[in-house]
N, C-alpha and C positions, 0 to 999 in steps of 0.2 A: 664414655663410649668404649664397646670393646672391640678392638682389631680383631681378634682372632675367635670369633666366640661359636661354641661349639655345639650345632647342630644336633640333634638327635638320628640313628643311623637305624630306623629298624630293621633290624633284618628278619625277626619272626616275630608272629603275635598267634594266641589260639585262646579260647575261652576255656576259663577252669573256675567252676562251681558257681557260673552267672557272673565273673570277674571278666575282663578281657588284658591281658596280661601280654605285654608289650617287651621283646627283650631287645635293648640297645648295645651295638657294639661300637666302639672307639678304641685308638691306639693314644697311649702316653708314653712316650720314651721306648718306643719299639714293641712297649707289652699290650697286647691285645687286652680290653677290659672289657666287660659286660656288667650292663645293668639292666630292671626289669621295672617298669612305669604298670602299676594296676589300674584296672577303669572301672568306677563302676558307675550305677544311672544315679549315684550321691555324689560322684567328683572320681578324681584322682592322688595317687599319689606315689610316689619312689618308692615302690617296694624293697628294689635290691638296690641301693646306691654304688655298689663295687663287689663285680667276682672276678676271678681269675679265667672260670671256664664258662661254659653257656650250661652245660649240665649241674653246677654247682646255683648257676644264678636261678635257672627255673626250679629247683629243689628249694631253693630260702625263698624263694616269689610264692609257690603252692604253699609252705609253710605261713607267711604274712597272710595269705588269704585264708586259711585254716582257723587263725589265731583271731582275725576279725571276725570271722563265721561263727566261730564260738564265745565269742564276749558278747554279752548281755546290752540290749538298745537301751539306752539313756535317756529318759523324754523327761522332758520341762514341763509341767503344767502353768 
């Protein structure tokens, strides 16, 4: 069980290239930290696990989304 477990804070979300991109803010040890959750209509995932700014976190999130848009779909036959 976790005492203290830590919620998710959004404070902005906006859609960037059909992604919906979620930026979470939290304090640890007084320093503000931001991180950026992507969505898409396949799932989710932690784009930015840690930035220092909210301008830093949305720049490496559009990046993550950029780097998926461009990699080639993988199908299974």
């Amino acid at each position: 069980m976790i005492l203290n477990p830590d919620y998710p804070h959004i404070v902005w979300s906006f859609t960037y290239r059909g992604w919906r991109l979620e930026v979470d803010q939290s304090a640890e040890a007084g320093q503000v930290l931001y991180a950026v959750w992507a969505n898409h209509a396949a799932g989710c995932a932690l784009a930015v696990p840690c930035a220092f700014t909210q301008t830093e976190a949305i720049k490496r999130a559009k990046r993550y989304v950029n780097a998926r848009m461009n990699t080639p779909v993988i199908k299974i036959v």
